[in-house]
Structure formats: structure tokens, C-alpha cells
C-alpha positions in Angstrom: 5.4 12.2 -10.4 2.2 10.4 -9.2 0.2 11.6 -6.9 -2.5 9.6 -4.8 -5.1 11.4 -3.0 -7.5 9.6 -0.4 -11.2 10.7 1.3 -14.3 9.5 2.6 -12.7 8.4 6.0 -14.6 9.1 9.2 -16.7 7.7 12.0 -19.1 5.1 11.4 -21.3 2.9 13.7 -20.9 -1.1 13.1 -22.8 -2.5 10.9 -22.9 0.9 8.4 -21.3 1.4 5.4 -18.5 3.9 4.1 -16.8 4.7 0.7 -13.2 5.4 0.0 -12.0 7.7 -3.0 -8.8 7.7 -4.2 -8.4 10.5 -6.9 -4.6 10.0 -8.9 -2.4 12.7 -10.8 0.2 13.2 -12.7 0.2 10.0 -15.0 -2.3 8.3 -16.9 -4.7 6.7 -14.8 -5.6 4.2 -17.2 -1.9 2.7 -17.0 -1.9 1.8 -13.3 -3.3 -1.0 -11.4 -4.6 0.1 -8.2 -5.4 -1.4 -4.5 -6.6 -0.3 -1.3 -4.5 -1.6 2.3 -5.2 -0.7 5.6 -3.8 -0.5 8.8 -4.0 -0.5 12.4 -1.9 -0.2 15.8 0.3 -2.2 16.3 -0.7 -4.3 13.1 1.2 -4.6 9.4 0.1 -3.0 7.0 -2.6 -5.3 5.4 -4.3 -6.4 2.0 -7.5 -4.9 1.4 -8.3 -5.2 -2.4 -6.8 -4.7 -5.7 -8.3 -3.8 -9.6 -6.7 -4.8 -12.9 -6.5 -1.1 -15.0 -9.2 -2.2 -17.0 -11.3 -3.1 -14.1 -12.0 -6.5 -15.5 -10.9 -8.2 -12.5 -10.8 -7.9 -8.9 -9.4 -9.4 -5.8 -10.1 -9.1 -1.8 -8.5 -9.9 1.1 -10.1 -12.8 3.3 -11.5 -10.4 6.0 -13.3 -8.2 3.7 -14.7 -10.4 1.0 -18.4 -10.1 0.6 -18.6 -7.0 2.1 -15.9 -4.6 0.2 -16.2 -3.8 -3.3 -13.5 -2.2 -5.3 -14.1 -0.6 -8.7 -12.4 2.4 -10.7 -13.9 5.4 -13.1 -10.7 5.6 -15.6 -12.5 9.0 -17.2 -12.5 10.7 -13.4 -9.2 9.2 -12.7 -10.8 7.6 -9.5 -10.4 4.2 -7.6 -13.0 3.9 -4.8 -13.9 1.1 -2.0 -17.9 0.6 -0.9 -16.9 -0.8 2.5 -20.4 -2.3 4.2 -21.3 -4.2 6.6 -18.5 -2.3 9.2 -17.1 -4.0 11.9 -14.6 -2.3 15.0 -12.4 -4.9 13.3 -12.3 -2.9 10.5 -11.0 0.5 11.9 -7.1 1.1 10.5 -5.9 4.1 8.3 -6.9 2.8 5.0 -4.1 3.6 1.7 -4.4 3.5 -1.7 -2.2 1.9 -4.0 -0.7 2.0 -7.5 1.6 0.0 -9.7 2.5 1.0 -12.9 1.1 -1.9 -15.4 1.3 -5.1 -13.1 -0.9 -5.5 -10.4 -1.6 -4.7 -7.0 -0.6 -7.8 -4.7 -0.4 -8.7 -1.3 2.9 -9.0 0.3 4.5 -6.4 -2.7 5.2 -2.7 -1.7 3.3 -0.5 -4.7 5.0 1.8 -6.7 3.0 4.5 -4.8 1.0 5.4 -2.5 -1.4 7.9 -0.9 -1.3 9.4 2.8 -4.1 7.3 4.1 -7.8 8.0 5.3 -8.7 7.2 8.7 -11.4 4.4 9.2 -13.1 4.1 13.0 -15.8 1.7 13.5 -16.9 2.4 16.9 -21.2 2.9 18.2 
């Protein structure tokens, strides 16, 4: 079984920056494409980004391009997200993703995910 493990949530003022760690078990890391979605009340669940397992290529969503970046450490078994620039736009409980060999999409439910890590852009 695969677990996915989220931190590095919190309080942040706009305009400052956070990182996300997702930390996976049970499989080999190495295997799994991974992808970070968010969301808030009363909202879907939305796209944030997505990393090929050999980290070769990446992909945002619209809202967050420019100011998100996505990468993974295959040797700590570790996807994180730099998030900068915040905005009160950006405040959702933010998952992590995996899919065993094919990637990470929008629209397409993962193979698994984590519990989520509360995000809240707020001065």
C-alpha cells in the first residue's frame, strides 16, 4: 500500500512564499508520477501541478504558472511545491498525488492520494 504524507501548510501573508512536502511509502518512489491539487470551499478539487518520475518534465495549472514550481528528490522519496508570490486566491487544502507509471493529469482521479495540508493566504 502507498502511503502519501503532506507538510509545510500554514499561515502566510500575500505576497510570501511557502513550500509543500510530500514524503511517499510503501512502493518505489521512483515508479510513480506525482502532482499536487488543491482545494477550496465550495470549489472542485483543482489542478495545481504534475512531475514525470524522472522529473524531466513538468506541467502547471493556469493560475499558478510562474509562480509554483514542482520538483521531486527520488533518493528522499519526496515531491515538494515552492509556492511564491501567494495570493488569498491561493488558500485551499492542498493534496498530493500519485499514479503509478502514467502521469498526473487534470480532470483524472490519481491512484492515490494524501490527506491534504492546509494553505491560508490571509495579512
Amino acid at each position: 500500500q502507498v502511503q502519501l504524507v503532506e507538510s509545510g501548510g500554514g499561515l502566510v501573508q500575500p505576497g510570501g512564499s511557502l513550500r509543500l512536502s510530500c514524503t511517499v511509502s510503501g512502493r518505489t518512489f521512483s515508479s510513480y508520477s506525482m502532482g499536487w491539487f488543491r482545494q477550496a470551499p465550495g470549489f472542485e478539487r483543482e489542478f495545481v501541478a504534475a512531475i514525470t518520475r524522472t522529473a524531466v518534465t513538468t506541467y502547471y495549472g493556469d493560475s499558478v504558472k510562474g509562480r509554483f514550481t514542482i520538483s521531486r528528490d527520488n533518493a528522499r522519496n519526496t515531491v515538494y511545491l515552492e509556492m511564491n508570490s501567494l495570493k488569498p486566491g491561493d488558500t485551499a487544502v492542498y493534496y498530493c498525488a500519485a499514479n503509478f507509471l502514467r502521469r498526473v493529469a487534470p480532470g483524472e482521479g490519481p491512484d492515490y492520494w494524501g490527506q491534504g495540508t492546509q494553505v491560508t493566504v490571509s495579512s
